[in-house]
N, C-alpha and C positions, 0 to 999 in steps of 0.2 A: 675211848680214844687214848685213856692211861700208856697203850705201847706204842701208839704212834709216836706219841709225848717224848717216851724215852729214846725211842730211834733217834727224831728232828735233836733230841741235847746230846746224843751221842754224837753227834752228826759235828755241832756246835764243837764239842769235847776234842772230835777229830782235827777240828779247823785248827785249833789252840794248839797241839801238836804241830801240826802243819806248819806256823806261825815261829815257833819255836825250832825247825830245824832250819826254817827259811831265814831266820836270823842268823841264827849261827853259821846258815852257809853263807849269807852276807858280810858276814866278818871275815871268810875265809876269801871269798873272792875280790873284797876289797884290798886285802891286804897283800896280794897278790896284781894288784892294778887294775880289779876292774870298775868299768866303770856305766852309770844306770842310763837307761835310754827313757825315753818314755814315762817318765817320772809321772805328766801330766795328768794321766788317764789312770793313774793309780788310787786314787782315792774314789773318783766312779766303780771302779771293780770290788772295790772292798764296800762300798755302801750298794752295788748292785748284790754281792753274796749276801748280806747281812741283812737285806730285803728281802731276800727267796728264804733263807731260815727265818725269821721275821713269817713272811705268809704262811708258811707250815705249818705254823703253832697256828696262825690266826685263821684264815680261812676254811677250816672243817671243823672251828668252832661256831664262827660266825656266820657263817652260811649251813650251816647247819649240814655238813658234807658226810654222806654215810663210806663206811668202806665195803667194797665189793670187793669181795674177793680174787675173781679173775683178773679185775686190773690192780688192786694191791699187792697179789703177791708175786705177778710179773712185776710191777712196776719195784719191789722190795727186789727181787732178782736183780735186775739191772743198776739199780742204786747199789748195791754191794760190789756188781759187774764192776761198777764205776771207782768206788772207793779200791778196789783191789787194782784196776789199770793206773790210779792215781800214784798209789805206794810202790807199780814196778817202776813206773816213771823216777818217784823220788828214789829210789834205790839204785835207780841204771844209770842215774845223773850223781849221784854221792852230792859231795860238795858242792855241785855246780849247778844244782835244783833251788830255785828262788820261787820266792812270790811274785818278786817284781825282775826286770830284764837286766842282769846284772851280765856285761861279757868283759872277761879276762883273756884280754888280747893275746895271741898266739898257743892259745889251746885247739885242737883238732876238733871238730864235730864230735859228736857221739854217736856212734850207727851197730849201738847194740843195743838188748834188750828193745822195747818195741821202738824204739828209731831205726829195728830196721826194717818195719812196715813204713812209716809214717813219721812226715817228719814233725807234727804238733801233736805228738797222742795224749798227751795231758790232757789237750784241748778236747779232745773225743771224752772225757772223764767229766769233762764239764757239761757239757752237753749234754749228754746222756742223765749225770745227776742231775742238773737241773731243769728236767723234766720228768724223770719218774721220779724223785723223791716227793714231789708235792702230791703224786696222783697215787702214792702209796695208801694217803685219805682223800681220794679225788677231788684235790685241791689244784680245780682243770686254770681257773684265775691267775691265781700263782705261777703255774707251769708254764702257760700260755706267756704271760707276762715276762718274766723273767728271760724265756728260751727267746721271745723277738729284741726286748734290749740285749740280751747276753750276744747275741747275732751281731749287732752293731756294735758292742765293745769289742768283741773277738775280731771284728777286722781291722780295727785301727791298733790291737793288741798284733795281731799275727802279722800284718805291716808293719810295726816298730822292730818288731824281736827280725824279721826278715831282713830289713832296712839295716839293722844292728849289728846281723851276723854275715852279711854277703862280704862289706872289706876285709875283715878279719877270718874269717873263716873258723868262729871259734862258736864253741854253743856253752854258754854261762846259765840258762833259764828254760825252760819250753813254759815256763807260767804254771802258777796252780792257784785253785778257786780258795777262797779264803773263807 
């Protein structure tokens, strides 16, 4: 399970980057007038990710989970799928790529890069990881778990950020998994 191990803290590693541009783009959109919606539901999102890394490491120890390879190296596929849709997202968003629902009022939408399929793709990035990263060591508990709370955070998530950008018409966040 030694590279499962090392995937799940790379995984971790990725968050901590993630974490640090989200700050910094925080700094930038405050200082600029924006301002956080949804604040409430923000410490749920961070203890629901920190539970799915959390079961990763636990559950194909503790359940004594083998890897199979048809669905580990699909499920390895798509978890990458997911990490690479996560980074165009923060790329095509620059500064205006948050963890939490940060909008600076009279900025235009964004409808490049994949906004312009879709207008949550972040959110497809979560989803996606947080169900094949567990079942990379078919850690099905995990996956399972995770993806029906993530379901119900994602709508009170994807109603705030909607709720947040219809006056304003600006997009400061599409949200990213922590």
């Amino acid at each position: 399970m030694t590279p499962y191990t090392v995937l799940v803290l790379l995984v971790v590693a990725e968050r901590g980057a993630e974490l640090a541009v989200a700050r910094r783009n925080g700094a930038w959109s405050r200082a600029r007038g924006g301002l956080e919606h949804g604040a409430g539901h923000y410490p749920t999102m961070v203890l629901l990710h920190a539970a799915l890394l959390l079961g990763c490491l636990v559950e194909p120890w503790a359940a004594d989970r083998p890897f199979l390879p048809l669905l580990g190296w699909t499920a390895l596929a798509l978890t990458l799928a997911a990490q690479g849709l996560r980074w165009w997202c923060v790329l095509t968003l620059g500064p205006r790529w948050h963890t939490r629902v940060l909008i600076v009022p009279d900025l235009p939408l964004v409808a490049s890069g994949p906004y312009r399929y879709l207008r949550h793709p972040n959110y497809v990035a979560v989803v996606v990881e947080g169900m094949a990263l567990p079942l990379v060591h078919s850690a099905w508990m995990t996956a399972l778990g995770f993806s029906l709370l993530n379901a119900a955070l994602l709508t009170v998530r994807i109603r705030c950020e909607n709720t947040a950008l219809a006056p304003s018409r600006s997009l400061a966040s599409p949200g990213a998994a922590l």
